[in-house]
N, C-alpha and C positions, 0 to 999 in steps of 0.2 A: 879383163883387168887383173894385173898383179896380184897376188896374196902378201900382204903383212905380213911377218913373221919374227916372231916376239925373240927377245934375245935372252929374257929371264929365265924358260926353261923349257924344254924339247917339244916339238914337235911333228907330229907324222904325217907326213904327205901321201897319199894315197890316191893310185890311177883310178879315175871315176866308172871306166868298163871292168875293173879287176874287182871292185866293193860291190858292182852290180852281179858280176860274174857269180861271184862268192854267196851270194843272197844275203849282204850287210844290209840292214837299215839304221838309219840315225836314232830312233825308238831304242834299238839295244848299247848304242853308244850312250845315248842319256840316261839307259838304267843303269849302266854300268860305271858312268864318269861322274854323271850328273851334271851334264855340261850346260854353260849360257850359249845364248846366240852365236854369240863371236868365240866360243873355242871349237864352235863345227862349222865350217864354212865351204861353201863350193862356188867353184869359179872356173868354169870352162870343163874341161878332163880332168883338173884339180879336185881334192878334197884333202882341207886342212885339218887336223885335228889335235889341239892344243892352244894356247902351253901348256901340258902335263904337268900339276904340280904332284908331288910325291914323290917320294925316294925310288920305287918301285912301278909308279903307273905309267911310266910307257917300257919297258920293260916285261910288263904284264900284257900291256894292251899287243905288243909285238909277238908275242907268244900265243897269243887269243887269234891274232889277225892269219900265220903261218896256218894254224890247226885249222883254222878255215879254207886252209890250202892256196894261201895268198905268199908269195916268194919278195924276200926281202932283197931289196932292190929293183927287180925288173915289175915289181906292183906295188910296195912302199917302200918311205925312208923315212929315218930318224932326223932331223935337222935337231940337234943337242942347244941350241939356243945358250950356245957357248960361245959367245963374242961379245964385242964393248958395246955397250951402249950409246958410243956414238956415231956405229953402223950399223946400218938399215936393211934387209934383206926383202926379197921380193920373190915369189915364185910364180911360175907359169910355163902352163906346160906347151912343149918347144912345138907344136903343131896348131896350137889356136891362132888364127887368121890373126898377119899383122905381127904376129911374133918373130925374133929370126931365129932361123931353124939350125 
């Protein structure tokens, strides 16, 4: 199923084998964000995390995620939740069954 993705302010998409790769767990994203339910979410190879509010927290979080030896773009991306509000965005990653590729 699709990922949501909030238009009011960025969030990181993140390959599900590269957070694994890295030895990330959700436990240091919520000491570290303090996040609800729904700003960590996983759905397939996806892992969404946000919308970041703060000037600086994805930003920081990108810098945190790199030093864990994770490469920006080919294991995450920023989606800046820079768009209107009266378009909808969706993610899913292009190999989950049922997807086109």
């Amino acid at each position: 199923m699709p990922l949501n993705l909030s238009h009011t302010a960025p969030t990181l998409i993140i390959r599900k084998s590269a957070f694994e790769r890295a030895g990330l767990t959700r436990a240091q994203f919520d000491e570290a964000l303090n996040l609800t339910p729904d700003e960590f979410r996983v759905e397939g190879e996806l892992i969404a995390v946000g919308p970041l509010v703060g000037e600086d927290t994805a930003t920081d979080l990108i810098a945190q995620l790199e030093e864990s030896g994770l490469a920006y773009f080919d294991d995450f991306f920023e989606l800046s939740g820079n768009w209107p509000e009266w378009l909808r965005l969706f993610a899913m990653d292009a190999r989950t069954p049922g997807s086109a590729s």
